[in-house]
N, C-alpha and C positions, 0 to 999 in steps of 0.2 A: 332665659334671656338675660342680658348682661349689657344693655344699650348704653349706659353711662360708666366710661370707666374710672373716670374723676367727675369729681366737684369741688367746686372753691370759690366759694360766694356768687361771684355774677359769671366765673369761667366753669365751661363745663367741657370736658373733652370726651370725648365720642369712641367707642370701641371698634366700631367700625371703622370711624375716622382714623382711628391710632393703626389699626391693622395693616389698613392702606398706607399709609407711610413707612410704616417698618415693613412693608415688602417691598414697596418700594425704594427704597433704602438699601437695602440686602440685594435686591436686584442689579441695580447698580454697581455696589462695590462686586460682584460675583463678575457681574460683564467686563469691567473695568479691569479687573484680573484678570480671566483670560483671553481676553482679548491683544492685552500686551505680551502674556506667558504665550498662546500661539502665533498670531499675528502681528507680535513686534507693533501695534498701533494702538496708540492715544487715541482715545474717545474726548472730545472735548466737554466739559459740562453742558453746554450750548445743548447737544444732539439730544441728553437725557431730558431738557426741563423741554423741548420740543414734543418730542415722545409723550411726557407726560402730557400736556396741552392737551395735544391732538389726540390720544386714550383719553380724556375726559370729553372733547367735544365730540368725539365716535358715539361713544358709550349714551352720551344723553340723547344727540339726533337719532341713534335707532331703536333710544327707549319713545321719540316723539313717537316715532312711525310704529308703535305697537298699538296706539293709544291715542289718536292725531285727535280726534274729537275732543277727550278730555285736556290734553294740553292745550288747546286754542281755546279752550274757554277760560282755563286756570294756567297760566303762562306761566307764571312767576315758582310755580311750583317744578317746570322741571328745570330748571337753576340755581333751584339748591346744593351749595358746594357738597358736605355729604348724605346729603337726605335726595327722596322721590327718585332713587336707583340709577342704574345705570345697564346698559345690555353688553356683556363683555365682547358678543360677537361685533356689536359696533365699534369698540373699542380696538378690537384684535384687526379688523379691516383697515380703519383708516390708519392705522401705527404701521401694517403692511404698507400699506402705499406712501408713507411721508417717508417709513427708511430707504424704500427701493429709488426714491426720487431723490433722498439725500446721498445714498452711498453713491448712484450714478454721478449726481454734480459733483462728489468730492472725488471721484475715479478709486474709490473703494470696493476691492472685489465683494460680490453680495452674497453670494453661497457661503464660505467660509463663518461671516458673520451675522448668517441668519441661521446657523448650527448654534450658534452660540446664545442667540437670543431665544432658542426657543424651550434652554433650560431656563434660562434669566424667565420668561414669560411663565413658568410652571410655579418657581418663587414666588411673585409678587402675587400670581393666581389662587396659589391654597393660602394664601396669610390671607388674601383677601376675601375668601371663601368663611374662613374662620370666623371674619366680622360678620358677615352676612348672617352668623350662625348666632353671632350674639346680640346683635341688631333686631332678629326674629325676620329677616326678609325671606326672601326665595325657599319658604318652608313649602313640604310635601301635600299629598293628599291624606285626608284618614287614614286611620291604620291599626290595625288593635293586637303588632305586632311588639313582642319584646325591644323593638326601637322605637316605638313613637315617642314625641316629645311633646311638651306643652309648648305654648305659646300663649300670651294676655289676648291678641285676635282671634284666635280659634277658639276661645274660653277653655271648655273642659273635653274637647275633642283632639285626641294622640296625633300627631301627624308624624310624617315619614319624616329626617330631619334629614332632607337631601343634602342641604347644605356640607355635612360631613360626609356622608355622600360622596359626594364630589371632590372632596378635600382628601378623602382616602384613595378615588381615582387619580385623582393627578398625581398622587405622589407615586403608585404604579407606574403611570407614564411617565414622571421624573427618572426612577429607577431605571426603566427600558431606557431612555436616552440615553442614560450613561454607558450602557452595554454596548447600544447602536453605537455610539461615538467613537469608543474604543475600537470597534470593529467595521467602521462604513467602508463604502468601498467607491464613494464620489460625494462632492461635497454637495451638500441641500440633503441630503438623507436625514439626518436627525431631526432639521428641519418638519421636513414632506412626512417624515412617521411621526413627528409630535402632533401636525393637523390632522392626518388619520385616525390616530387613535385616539386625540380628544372629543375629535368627532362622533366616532362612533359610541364612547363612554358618552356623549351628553346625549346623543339621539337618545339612549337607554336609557338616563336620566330623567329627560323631561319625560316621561311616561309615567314618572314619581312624583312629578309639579303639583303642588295645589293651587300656588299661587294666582293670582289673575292677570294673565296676559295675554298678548295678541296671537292669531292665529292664523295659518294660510289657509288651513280648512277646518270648521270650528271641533273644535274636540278631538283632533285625529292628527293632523299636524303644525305644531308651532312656529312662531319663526324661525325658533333657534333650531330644530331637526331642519326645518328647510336649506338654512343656512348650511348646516355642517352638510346638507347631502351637497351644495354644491361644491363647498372645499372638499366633498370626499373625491368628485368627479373631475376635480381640477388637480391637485396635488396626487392623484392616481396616475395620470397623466403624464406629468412631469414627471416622477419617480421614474414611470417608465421611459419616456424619453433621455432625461438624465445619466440614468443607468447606460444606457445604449450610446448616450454620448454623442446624439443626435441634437441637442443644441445646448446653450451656453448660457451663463446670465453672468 
C-alpha cells in the first residue's frame, strides 16, 4: 500500500485521489480528440465537469444502497470527497443517463459518441483501479497464491490483489475495443461489447472479492454480478437489434 503520495506539512495528497484525476485528465483530453478527429464536434468543458459530478453522486448513492443501515447512522462518512469508496457501477449508470439526456437536448447523435466514451471510460477506469490498489481498498479474498498481497487490514493474511486484477482486464477490454472499432459494422458496437465484456470480466472478479460489501443473495451474488447480469441482458439486446437495424438512437 501506497495511500499517501505526498506530504508537506499540513497538505497531504492522496494516491488514490491523484490516480483519479490524472485519469480523469487523460480521459478527457483522449474524448476531446477524437471526437473532433471523427465527429468534427466540440465537447464543451461544461459536459465533462457534468459527467464528473454526476460519476461521483452515482458512485456514492449506490455505495448508500450496499450498506443503508451503516450510512444512516454515520452520514457524514459517505461524503468523503476521496475516502468511504465509491461503487463504479453507480457511477457508470447515472453518467449513462445524464449523457443520453444531454446528447438528446443538444441533438447530438448518441451511438457515434458513446463508441467513443467507452474507450474514454476504460482510461479513467484502470488509472483508477491502480489507486484502489495503492489506497489498499477493493482487495481480494485469502490466498496463499504466488499473488497474494499484504495489506495493514488483513494484517499477515495474502490476499488476492484483485485490484490489478481488474486493471489488467480492462486493459484486454481496452485492446478488444480498438480491434471492434476498426472493424464495427454499426455504431453502439464498441459501446454494447465494452458493457459485455466488462460485465462479464467483473461477474469473474467478484468471486475474488474479500472485501465487505452488499449482496443480493448473501455470499452467492453481489450487487455488482447482479448488476452487470442486467447490462449483460440489456446491451445483448440492443446489439442484436442494432445490428439488424431494427431501431435507432
Amino acid at each position: 500500500m501506497y495511500p499517501k503520495l505526498l506530504e508537506y506539512e499540513n497538505i497531504t495528497i492522496y494516491t488514490y485521489a491523484f490516480c483519479i484525476v490524472l485519469g480523469t485528465l487523460l480521459a478527457v483530453l483522449y474524448t476531446k480528440w477524437q471526437t473532433k478527429k471523427t465527429l468534427n464536434l466540440v465537447l464543451p468543458n461544461t459536459f465533462f465537469y457534468l459527467i464528473f459530478i454526476t460519476g461521483f453522486l452515482g458512485g456514492k448513492l449506490f455505495l448508500f444502497f450496499e450498506k443503508p443501515i451503516y450510512y444512516l447512522q454515520s452520514p457524514k462518512s459517505i461524503f468523503n470527497i476521496f475516502s468511504g469508496g465509491f461503487v463504479f457501477y453507480g457511477s457508470f449508470t447515472c453518467i449513462i443517463v445524464f449523457i443520453i439526456g444531454y446528447l438528446r437536448k443538444h441533438k447530438i447523435a448518441i451511438l457515434p459518441l458513446i463508441d467513443i466514451l467507452a474507450i474514454t471510460t476504460t482510461i479513467v477506469h484502470a488509472i483508477g483501479r491502480m489507486g484502489c490498489f495503492f489506497a489498499g481498498c477493493c482487495y481480494g479474498k485469502p490466498t496463499n497464491s504466488i499473488f497474494g498481497v499484504h495489506f495493514p487490514n488483513t494484517h499477515s493474511v495474502a490476499v488476492h490483489p484483485t485490484q490489478l486484477y481488474e486493471v489488467g482486464s480492462i486493459l484486454i477490454i481496452m485492446s478488444l475495443l480498438f480491434v471492434i472499432r476498426k472493424n464495427k459494422s454499426f455504431d453502439g458496437q464498441v459501446f454494447i461489447s465494452y458493457v459485455i465484456l466488462y460485465a462479464i470480466a467483473r461477474t469473474v472478479l467478484e468471486i475474488f472479492r474479500g472485501d465487505q460489501r452488499g449482496y443480493i443473495i448473501q455470499n452467492y451474488i453481489s450487487h455488482s454480478q447482479f448488476i452487470a447480469f442486467i447490462f449483460i441482458s440489456i446491451t445483448t439486446y440492443l446489439y442484436i437489434k442494432l445490428k439488424s437495424k431494427k431501431i435507432t438512437l
